[in-house]
Backbone bond lengths (Angstrom), bond angles and torsions (degrees), N, CA, C in turn:
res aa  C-N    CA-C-N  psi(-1)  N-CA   C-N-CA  omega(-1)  CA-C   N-CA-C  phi
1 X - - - 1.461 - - 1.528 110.53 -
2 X 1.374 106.40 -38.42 1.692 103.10 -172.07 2.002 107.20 -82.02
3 X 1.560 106.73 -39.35 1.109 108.36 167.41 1.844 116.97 -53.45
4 X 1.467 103.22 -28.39 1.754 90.08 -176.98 1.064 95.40 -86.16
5 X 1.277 150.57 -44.59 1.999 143.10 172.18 1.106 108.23 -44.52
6 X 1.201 99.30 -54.84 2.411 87.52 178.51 1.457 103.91 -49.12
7 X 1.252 110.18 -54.03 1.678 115.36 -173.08 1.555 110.00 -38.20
8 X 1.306 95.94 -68.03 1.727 100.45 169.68 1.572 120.50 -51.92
9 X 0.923 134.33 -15.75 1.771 138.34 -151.17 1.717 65.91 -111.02
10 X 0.787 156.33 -53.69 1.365 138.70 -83.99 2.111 79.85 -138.26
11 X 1.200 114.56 -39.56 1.854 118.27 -170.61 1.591 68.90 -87.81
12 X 1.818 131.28 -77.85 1.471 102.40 -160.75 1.756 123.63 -41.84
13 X 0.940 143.88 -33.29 1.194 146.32 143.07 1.488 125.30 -11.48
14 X 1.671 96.31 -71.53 1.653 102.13 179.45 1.597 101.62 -73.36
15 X 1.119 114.00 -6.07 1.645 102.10 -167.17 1.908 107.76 -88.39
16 X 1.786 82.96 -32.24 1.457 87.81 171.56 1.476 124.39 -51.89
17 X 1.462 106.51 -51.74 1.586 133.15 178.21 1.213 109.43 -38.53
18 X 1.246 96.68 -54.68 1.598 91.71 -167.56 1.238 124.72 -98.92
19 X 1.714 112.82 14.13 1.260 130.20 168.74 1.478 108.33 -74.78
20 X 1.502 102.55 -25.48 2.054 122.25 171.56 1.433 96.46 -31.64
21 X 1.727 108.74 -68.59 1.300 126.19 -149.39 1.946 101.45 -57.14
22 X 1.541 122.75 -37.44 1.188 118.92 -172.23 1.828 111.50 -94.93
23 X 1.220 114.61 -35.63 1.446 114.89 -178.88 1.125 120.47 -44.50
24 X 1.370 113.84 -28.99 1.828 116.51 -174.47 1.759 91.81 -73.98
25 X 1.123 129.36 -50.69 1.653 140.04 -163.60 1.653 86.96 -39.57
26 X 2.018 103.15 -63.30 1.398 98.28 -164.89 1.609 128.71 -84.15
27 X 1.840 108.06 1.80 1.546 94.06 170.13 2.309 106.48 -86.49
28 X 1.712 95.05 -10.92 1.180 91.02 172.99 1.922 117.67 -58.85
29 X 1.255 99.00 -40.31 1.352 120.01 169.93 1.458 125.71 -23.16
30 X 1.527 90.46 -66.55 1.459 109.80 -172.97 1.527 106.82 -101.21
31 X 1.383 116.91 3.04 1.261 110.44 152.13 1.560 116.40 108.84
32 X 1.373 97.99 27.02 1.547 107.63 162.42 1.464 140.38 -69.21
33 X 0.915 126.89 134.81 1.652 124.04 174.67 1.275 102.22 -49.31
34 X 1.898 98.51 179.45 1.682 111.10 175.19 1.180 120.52 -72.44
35 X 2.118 109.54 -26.41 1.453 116.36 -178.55 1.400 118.71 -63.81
36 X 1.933 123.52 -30.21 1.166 122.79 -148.06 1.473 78.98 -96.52
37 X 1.414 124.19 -52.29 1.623 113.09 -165.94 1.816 110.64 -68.24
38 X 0.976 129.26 -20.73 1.739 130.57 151.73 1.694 105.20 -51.65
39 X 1.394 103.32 -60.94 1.939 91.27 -162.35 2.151 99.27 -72.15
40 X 1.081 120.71 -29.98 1.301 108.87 -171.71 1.637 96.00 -81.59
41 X 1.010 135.32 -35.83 1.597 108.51 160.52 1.552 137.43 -75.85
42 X 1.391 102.55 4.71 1.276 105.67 177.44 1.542 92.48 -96.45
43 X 1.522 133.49 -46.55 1.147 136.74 169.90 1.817 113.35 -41.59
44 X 1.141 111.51 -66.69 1.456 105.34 178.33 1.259 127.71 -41.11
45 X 1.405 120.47 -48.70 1.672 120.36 165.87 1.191 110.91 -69.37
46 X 1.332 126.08 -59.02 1.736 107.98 179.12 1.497 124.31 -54.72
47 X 1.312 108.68 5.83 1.965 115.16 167.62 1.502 94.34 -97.49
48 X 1.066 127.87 -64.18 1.787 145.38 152.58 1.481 98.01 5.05
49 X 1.245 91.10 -83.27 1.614 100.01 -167.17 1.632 111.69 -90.67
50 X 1.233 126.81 19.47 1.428 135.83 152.88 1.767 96.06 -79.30
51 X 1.365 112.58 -64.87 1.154 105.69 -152.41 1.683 104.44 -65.93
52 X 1.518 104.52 -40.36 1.571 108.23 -177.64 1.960 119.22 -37.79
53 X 1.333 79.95 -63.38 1.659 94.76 165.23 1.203 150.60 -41.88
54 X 1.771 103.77 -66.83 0.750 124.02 151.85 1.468 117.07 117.08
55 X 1.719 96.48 13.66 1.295 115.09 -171.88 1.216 117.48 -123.69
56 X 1.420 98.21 96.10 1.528 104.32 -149.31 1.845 103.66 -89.91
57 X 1.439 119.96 -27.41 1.292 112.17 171.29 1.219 106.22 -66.59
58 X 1.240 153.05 -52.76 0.997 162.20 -145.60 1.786 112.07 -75.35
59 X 1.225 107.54 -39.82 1.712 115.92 179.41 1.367 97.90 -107.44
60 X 1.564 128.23 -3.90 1.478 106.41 162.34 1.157 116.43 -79.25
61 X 1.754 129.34 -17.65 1.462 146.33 -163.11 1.588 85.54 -72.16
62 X 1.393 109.74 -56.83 1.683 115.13 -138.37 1.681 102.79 -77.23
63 X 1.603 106.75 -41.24 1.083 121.05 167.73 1.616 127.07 -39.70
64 X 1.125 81.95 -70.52 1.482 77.04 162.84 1.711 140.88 -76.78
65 X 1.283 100.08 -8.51 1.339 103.25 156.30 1.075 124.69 -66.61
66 X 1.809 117.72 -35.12 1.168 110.04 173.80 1.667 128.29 -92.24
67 X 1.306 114.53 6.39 1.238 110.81 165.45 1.320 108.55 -77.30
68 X 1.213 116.55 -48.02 1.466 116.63 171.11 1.667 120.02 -30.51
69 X 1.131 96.79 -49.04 1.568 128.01 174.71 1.498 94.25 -41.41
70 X 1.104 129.33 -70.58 1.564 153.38 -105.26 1.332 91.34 -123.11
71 X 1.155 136.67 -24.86 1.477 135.23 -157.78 2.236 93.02 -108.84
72 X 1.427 81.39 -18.40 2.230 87.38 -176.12 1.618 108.88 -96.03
73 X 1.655 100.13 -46.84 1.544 117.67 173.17 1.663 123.05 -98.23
74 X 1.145 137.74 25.15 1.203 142.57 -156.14 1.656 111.00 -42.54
75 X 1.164 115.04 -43.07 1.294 116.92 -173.34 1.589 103.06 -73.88
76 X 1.075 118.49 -59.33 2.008 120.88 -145.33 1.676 70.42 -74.78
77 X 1.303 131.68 -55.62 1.565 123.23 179.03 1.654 128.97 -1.50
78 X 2.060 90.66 -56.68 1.460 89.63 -138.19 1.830 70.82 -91.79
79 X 1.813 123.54 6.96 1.410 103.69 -164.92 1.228 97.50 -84.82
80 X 2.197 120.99 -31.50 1.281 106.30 178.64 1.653 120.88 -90.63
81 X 1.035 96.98 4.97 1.787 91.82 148.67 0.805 124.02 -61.21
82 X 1.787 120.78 -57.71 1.210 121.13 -169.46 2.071 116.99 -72.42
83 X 1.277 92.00 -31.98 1.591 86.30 163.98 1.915 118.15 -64.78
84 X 1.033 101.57 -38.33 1.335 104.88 -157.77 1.856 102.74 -72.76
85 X 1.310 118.75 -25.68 1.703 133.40 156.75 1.363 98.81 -60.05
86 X 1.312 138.31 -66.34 1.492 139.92 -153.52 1.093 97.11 -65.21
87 X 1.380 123.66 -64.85 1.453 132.52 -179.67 2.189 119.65 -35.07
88 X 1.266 86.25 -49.27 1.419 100.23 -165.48 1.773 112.87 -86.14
89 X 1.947 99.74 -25.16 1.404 99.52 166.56 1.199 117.40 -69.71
90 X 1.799 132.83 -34.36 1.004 134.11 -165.80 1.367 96.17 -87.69
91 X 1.414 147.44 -29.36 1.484 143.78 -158.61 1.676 102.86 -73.60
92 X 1.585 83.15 -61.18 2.284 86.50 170.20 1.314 113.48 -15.95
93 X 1.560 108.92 -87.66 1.330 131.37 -172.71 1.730 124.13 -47.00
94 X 1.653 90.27 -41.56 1.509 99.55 170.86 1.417 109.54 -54.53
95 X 1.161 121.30 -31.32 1.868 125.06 -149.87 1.284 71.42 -99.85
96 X 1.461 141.32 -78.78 1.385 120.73 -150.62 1.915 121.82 -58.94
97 X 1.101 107.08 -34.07 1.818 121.87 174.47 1.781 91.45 -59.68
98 X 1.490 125.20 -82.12 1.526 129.14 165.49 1.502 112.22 -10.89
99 X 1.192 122.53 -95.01 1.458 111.72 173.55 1.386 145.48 -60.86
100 X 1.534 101.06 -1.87 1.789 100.41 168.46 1.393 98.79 -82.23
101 X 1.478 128.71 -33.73 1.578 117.36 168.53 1.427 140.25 -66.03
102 X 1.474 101.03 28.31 1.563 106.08 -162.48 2.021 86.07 -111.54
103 X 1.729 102.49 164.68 1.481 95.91 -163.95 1.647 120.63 -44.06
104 X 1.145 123.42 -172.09 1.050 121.21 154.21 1.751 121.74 55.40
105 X 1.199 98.17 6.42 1.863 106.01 -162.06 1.678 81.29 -122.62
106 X 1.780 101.84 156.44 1.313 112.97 175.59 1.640 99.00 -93.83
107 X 1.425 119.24 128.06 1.476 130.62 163.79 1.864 105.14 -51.17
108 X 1.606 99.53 107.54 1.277 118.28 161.66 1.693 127.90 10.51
109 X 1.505 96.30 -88.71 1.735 115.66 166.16 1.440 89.14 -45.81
110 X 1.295 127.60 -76.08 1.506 114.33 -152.92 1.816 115.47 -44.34
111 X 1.230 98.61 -49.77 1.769 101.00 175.05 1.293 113.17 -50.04
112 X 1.495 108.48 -47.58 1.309 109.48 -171.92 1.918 119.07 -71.39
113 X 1.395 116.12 -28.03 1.063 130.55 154.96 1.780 120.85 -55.47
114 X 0.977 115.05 -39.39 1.385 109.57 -168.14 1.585 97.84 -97.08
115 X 1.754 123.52 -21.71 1.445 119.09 166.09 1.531 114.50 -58.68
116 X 1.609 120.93 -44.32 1.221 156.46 -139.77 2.410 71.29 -82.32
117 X 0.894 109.24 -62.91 1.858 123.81 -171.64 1.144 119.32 -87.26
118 X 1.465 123.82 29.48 1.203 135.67 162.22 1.703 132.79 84.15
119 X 1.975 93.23 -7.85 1.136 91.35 143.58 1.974 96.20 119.21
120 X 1.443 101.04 2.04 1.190 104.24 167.32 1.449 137.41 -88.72
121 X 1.046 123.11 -153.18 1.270 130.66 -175.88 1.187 121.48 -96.83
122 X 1.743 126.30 103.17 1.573 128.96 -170.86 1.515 114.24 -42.62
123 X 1.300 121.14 147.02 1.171 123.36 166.24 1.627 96.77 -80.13
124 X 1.698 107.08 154.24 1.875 112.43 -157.50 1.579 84.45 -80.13
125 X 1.484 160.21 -60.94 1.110 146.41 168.78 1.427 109.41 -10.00
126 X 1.296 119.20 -81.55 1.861 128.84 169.75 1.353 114.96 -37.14
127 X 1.499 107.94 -44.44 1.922 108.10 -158.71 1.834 81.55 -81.73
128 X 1.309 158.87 -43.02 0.947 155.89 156.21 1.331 119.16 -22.32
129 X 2.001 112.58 -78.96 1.682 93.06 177.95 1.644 116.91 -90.06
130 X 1.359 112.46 34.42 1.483 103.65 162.66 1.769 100.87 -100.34
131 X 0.949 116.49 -39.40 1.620 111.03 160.25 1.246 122.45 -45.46
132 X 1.301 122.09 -47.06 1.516 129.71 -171.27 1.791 96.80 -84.24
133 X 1.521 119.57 -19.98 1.214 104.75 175.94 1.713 122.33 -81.84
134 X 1.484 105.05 -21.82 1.287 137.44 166.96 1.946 107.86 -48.15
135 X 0.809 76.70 -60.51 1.965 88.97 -179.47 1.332 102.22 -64.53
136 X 1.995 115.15 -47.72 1.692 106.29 -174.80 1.692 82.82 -63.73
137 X 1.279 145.39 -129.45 1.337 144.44 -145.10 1.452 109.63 -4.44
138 X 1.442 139.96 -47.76 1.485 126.18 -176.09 1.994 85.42 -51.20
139 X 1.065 100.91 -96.15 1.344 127.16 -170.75 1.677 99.00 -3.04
140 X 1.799 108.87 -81.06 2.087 96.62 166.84 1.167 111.73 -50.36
141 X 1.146 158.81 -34.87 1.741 134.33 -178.46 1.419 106.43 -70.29
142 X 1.215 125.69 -38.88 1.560 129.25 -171.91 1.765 96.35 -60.58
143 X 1.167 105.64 -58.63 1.793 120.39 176.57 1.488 112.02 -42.94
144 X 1.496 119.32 -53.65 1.377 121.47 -176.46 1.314 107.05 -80.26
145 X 1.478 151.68 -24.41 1.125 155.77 165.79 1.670 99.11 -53.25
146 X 1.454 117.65 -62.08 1.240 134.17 173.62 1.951 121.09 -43.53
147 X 1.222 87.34 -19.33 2.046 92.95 -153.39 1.596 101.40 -83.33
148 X 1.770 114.82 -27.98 1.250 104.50 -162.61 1.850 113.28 -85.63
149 X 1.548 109.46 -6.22 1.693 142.54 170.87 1.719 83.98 -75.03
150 X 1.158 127.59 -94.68 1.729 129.64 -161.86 1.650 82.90 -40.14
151 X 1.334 151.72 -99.07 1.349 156.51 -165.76 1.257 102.44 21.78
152 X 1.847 106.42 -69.00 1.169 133.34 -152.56 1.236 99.78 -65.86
153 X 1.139 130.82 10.29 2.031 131.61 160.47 1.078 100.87 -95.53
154 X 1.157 139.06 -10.82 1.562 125.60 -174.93 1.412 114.88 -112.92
155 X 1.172 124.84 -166.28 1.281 152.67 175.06 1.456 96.14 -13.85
156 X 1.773 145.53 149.39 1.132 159.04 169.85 1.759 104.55 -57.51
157 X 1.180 134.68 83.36 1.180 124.41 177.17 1.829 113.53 126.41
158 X 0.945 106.87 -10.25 1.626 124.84 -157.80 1.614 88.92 -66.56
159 X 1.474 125.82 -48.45 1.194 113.77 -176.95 1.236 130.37 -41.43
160 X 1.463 103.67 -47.17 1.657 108.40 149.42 1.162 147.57 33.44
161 X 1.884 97.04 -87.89 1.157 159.63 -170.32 1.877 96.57 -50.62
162 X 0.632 158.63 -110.85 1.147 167.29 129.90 1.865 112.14 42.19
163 X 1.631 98.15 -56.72 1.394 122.35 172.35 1.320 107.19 -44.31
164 X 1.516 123.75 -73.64 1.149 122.44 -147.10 1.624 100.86 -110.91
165 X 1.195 116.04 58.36 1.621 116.96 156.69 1.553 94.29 129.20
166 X 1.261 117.09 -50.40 1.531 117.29 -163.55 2.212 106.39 -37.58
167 X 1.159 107.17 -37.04 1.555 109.10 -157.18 1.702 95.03 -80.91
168 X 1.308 105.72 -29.59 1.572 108.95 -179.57 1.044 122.80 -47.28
169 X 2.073 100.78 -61.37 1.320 133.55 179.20 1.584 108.75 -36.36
170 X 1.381 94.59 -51.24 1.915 109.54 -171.00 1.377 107.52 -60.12
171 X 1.051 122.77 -61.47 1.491 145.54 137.39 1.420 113.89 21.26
172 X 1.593 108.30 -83.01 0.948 127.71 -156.03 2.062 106.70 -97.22
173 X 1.790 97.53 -5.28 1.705 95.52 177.46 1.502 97.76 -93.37
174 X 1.934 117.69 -23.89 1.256 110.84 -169.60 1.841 104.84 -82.63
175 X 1.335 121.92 0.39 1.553 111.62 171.73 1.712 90.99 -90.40
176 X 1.142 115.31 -68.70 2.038 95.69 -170.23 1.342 125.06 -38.30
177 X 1.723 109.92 -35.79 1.351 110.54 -172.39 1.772 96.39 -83.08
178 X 1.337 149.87 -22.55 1.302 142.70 -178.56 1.438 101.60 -102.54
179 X 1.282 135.40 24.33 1.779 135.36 163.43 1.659 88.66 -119.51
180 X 1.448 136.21 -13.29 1.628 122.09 149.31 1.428 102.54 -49.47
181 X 1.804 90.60 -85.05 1.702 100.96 -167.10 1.071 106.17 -34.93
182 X 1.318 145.68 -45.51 1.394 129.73 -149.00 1.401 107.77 -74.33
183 X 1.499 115.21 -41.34 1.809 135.89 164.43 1.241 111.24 -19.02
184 X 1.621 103.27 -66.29 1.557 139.73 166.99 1.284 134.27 4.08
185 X 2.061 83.92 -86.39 1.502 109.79 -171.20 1.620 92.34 -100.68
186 X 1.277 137.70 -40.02 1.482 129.84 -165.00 1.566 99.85 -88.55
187 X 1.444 144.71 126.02 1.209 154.25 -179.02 1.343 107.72 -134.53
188 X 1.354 105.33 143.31 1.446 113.40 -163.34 1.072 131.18 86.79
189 X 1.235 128.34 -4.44 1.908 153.54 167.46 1.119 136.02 -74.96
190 X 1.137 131.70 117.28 1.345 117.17 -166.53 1.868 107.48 -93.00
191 X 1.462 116.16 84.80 1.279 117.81 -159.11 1.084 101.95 -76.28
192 X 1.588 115.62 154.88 1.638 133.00 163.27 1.413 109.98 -76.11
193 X 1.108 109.21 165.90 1.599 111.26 159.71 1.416 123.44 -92.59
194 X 1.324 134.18 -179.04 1.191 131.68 -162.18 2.011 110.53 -75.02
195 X 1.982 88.63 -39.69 1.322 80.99 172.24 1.791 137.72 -57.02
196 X 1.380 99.60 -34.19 1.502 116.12 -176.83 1.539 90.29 -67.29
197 X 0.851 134.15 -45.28 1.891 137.83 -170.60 1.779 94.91 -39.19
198 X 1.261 86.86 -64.37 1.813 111.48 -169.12 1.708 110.34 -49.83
199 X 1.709 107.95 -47.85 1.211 129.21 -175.88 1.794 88.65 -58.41
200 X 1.076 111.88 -57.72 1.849 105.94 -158.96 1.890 93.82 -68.80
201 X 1.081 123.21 -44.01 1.585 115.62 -171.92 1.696 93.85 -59.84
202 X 0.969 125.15 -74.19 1.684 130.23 -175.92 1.822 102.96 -18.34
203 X 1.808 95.56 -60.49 2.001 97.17 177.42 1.246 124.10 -49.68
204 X 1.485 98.97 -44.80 2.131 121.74 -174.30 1.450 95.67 -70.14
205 X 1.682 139.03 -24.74 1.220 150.18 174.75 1.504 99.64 -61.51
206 X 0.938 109.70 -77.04 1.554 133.02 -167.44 1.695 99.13 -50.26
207 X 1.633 121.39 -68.93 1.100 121.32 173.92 1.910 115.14 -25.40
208 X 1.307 84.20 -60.62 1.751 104.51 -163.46 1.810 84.54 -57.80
209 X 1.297 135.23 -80.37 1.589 114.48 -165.94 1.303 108.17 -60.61
């Protein structure tokens, strides 16, 4: 009973958070300055991540430091927000892909592949390029962590680029274009699609907290 209420406390939380990401869109809407749409997204995640946590003195301190922040600096604000999300979405994943490849550990994709198939034992063709696909993902997160530093040679703002949708976009062309290849080179398989991939990491997510 208490484990299913956290659960719930716990999606209202993320739901809050990421309500951060749209609220600024809609006080722009109705016609807010840069100060009000900075402090209501800095406000939304620090309730987000109060509730997520569970540490509510602790993100009420910070929170409000940073609206304060946000209401003087609104702009460079909402830029280290947005780095400090990019940064920390890609670091997660990096650390978890990174250490399933260390000895003795099952390579990432592979777990997630053989969860994704009910839980058996890869054929060595499969248990091969889900390893080797394991390494391609270290390799793009290391790159996209890397891309918004190279940016900073180009165009006034280009770093950006990456932040606010660009890394997703990439993201989301490099799963369609690697559920071809995979078609491809693995024959005889009854492959998932990228979404079900996502669906089983989200469960193995959930499991793991």
């Amino acid at each position: 009973m208490i484990a299913t209420r956290l659960k719930y406390v716990r999606s209202a939380g993320g739901l809050i958070f990421l309500l951060g990401f749209l609220c600024p869109y809609f006080v722009q809407v109705s016609g807010g300055g840069e100060k009000t749409i900075a402090a209501v997204l800095v406000l939304c995640q620090g309730v987000g991540l109060a509730i997520l946590t569970g540490r509510w003195l602790l993100w009420s301190i910070v929170t409000v430091l940073l609206v304060f922040l946000a209401l003087i600096f609104p702009a460079p604000m909402r830029n280290v927000d947005a780095l400090v999300i990019y940064g920390v979405g890609l670091i997660v994943p990096l650390r978890l892909f990174i250490s399933s490849l260390a000895p003795g550990r099952e390579p990432l994709v592979s777990a997630l592949a053989r969860q994704a198939h009910g839980g058996g034992a890869l054929r060595e063709d499969i248990a091969l390029y889900t390893r080797l696909q394991t390494w391609f993902w270290v390799v793009f997160l290391v790159l996209m962590l890397l891309l918004p530093v190279f940016l900073l040679a180009g165009p006034p703002g280009a770093w950006l680029w990456p932040l606010k949708g660009g890394a997703l976009g990439l993201l989301a062309i490099l799963l369609v274009v690697e559920y071809g290849v995979r078609r491809l080179v693995i024959r005889n398989f009854d492959h998932v699609p990228p979404w079900a991939m996502i669906h089983v990491w989200k469960a193995r997510s959930s499991d793991r907290t």
